[in-house]
C-alpha positions as CSV (number, residue, x, y, z in Angstrom):
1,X,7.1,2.2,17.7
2,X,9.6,2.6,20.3
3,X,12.4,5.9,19.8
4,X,15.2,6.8,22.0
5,X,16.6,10.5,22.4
6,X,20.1,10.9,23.3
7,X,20.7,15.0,23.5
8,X,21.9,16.6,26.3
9,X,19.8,20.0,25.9
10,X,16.9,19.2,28.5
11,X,14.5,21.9,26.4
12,X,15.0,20.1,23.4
13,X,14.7,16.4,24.9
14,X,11.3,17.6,26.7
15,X,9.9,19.5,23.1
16,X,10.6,16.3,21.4
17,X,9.6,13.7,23.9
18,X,6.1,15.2,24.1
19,X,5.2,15.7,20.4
20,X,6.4,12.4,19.6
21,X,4.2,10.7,22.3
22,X,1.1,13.0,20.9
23,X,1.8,10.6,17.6
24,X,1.2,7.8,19.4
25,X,5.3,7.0,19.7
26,X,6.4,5.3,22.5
27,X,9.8,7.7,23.8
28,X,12.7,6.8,26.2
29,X,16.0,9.5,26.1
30,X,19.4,9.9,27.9
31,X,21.1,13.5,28.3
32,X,24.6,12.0,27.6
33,X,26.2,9.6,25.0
34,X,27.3,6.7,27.7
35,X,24.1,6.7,29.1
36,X,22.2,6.8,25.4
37,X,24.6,4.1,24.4
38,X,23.7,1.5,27.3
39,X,20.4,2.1,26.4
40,X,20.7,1.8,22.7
41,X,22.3,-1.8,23.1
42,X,20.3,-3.2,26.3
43,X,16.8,-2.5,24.6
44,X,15.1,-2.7,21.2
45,X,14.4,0.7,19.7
46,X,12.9,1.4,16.2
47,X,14.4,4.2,15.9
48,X,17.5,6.6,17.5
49,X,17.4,10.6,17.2
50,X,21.6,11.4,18.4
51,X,23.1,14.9,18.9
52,X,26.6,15.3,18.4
53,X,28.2,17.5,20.4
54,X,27.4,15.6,24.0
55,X,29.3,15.1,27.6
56,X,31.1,12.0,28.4
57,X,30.6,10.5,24.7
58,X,30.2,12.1,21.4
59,X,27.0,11.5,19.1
60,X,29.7,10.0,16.6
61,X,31.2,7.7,18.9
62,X,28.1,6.5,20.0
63,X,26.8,6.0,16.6
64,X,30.3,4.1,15.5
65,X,29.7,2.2,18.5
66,X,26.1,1.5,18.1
67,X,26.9,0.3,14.1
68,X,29.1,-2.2,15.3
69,X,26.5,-4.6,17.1
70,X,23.3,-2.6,15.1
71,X,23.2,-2.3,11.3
72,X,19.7,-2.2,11.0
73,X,17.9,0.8,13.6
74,X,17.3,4.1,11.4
75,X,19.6,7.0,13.1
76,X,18.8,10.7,12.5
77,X,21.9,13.1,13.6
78,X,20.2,16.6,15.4
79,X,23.1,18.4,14.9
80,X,24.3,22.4,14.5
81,X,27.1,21.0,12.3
82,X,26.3,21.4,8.9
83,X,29.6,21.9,6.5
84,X,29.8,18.7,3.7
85,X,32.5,17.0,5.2
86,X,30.7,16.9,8.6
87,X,27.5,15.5,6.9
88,X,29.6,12.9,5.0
89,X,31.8,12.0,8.5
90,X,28.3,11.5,9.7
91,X,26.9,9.5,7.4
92,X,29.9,7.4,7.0
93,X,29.9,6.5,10.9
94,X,26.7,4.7,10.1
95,X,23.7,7.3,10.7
96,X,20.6,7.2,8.1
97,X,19.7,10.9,8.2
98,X,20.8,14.4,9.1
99,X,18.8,17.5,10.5
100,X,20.2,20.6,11.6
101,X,19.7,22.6,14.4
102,X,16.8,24.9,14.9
103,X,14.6,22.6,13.0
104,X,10.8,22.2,12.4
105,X,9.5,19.5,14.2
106,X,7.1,19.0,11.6
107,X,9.8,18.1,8.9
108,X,11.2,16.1,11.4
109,X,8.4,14.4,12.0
110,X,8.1,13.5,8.4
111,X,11.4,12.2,8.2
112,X,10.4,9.5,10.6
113,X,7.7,8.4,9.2
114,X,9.7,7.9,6.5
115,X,12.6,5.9,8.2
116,X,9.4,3.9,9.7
117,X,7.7,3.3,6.1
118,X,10.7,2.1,4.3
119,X,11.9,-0.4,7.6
120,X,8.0,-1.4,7.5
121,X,8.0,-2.7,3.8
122,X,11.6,-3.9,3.3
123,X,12.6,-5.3,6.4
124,X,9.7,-5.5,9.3
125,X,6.8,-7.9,8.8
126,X,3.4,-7.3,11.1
127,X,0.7,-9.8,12.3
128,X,-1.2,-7.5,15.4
129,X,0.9,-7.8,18.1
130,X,3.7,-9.7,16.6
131,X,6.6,-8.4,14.9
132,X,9.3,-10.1,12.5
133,X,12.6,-8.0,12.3
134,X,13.9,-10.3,8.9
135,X,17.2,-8.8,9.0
136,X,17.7,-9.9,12.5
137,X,16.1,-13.1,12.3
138,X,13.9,-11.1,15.5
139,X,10.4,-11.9,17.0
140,X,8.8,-9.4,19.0
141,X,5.9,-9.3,20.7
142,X,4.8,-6.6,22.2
143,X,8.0,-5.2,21.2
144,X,9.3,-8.2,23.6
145,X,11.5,-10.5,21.6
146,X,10.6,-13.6,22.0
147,X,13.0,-16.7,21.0
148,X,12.0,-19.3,18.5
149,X,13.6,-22.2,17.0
150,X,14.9,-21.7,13.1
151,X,12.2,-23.8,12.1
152,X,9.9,-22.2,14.3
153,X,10.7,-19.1,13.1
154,X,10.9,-20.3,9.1
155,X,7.3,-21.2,9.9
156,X,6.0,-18.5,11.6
157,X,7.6,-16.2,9.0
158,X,5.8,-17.9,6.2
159,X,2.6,-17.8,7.7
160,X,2.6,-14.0,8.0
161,X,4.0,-13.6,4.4
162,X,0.8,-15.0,3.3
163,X,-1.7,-13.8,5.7
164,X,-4.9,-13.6,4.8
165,X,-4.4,-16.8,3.1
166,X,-5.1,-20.3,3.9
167,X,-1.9,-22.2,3.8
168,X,-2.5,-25.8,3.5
169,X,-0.1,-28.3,5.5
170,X,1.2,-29.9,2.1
171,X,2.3,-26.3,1.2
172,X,3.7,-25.8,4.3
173,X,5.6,-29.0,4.1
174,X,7.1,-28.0,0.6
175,X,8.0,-24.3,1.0
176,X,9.6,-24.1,4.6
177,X,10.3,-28.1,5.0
178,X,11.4,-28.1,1.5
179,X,10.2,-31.8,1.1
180,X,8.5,-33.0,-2.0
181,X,7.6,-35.9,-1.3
182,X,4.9,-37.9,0.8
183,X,5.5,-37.1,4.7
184,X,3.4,-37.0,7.9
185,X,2.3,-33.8,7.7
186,X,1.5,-33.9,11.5
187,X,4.7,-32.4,12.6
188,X,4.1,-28.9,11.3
189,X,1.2,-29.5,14.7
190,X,3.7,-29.6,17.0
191,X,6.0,-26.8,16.1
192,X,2.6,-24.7,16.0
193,X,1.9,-25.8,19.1
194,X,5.0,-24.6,20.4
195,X,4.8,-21.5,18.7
196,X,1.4,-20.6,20.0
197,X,2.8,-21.5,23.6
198,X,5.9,-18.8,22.5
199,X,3.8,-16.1,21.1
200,X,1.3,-16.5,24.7
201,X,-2.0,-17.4,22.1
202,X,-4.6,-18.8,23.2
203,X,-6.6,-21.3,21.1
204,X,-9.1,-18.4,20.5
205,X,-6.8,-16.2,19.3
206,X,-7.6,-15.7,15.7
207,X,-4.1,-14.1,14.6
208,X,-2.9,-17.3,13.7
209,X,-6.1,-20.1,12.7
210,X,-6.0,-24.0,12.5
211,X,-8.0,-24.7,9.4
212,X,-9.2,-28.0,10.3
213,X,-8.1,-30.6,8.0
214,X,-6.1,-28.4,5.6
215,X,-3.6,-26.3,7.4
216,X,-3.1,-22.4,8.9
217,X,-4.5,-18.9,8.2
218,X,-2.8,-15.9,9.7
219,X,-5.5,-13.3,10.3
220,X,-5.1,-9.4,11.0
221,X,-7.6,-8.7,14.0
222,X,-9.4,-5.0,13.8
């Protein structure tokens, strides 16, 4: 999971950059709001932690600005402000959550995990190294998005909503085709093909299985 920091206090940005990456997150940060901004919209982040009161761009501003092109990433405010009507002005210009300043990292912490748990069941699917973002119609692998077709993608999604299962081609024809009627069943061959190719798997690769002469399994690999 990939989190950016935009705060402008270096002690903080350094505290928080190395306990996060002791949990196993991956951390990027900028020290002002232009900078965290550009950053926010060039790359693909799980999740942003903003200050408010920054130089050259206000944690507010960058999180109205942000919300305009983003609706989905989980933001967390790290903010001294604390009065009801800055909370609300907050939460109204699009962020998620809101910590004050001096807080316990470990609460933070949990409040992540949180974000991370409810994106992980509503929204993100996970086959290993792949990644669906359904709300953005987004494939990533290795938290590099990768560009399928819609019926590539309609395919691919399928699959991983029913990993662990074997999903015959007829199925597969029915539910993301949606044709219920007798068809050569050899085109759903070629858009896996093409998939594979997309996704970089090899024909050993086991996260996604041809079950010869019946159709696909999507596998988890420990």
């Amino acid at each position: 999971m990939k989190i950016l920091i935009i705060e402008d206090e270096k002690g903080i940005t350094d505290f928080l950059k190395q306990g996060l990456e002791e949990e196993g997150y991956s951390v990027s940060f900028a020290y002002n709001g232009t900078d965290g901004l550009e950053m926010a919209l060039n790359s693909n982040y799980d999740l942003i932690l903003l200050d408010w009161m920054m130089p050259k761009m206000s944690g507010l501003e960058v999180c109205k600005a942000y919300r305009k092109t983003n609706t989905t990433t989980p933001i967390l405010f790290l903010t001294a402000k604390d009065t009801i009507q800055e909370t609300i002005e907050g939460l109204r210009a699009g962020a998620n959550d809101y910590i004050k300043k001096p807080f316990s990292f470990d609460e933070l912490l949990e409040r992540i995990k949180i974000h991370f748990r409810y994106q992980s069941e509503e929204d993100v699917l996970q086959l290993n190294s792949i990644k669906i973002i359904q709300s953005k119609y987004q494939v990533l692998v290795d938290n590099v998005e990768v560009n399928l077709t819609q019926r590539e993608y309609e395919l691919l999604l399928y699959l991983i909503k029913n990993k662990g299962k074997v999903c015959t081609r007829t199925q597969i024809i029915e539910d993301v085709w949606n044709i219920h009627f007798e068809y050569d069943t050899g085109v759903i061959d070629v858009f896996m093909n093409s998939i594979r190719k997309k996704l970089n798997l090899s024909k050993e690769d086991e996260s996604i299985k041809t079950i010869r002469g019946v159709g696909y399994i999507a596998n988890d690999i420990n």
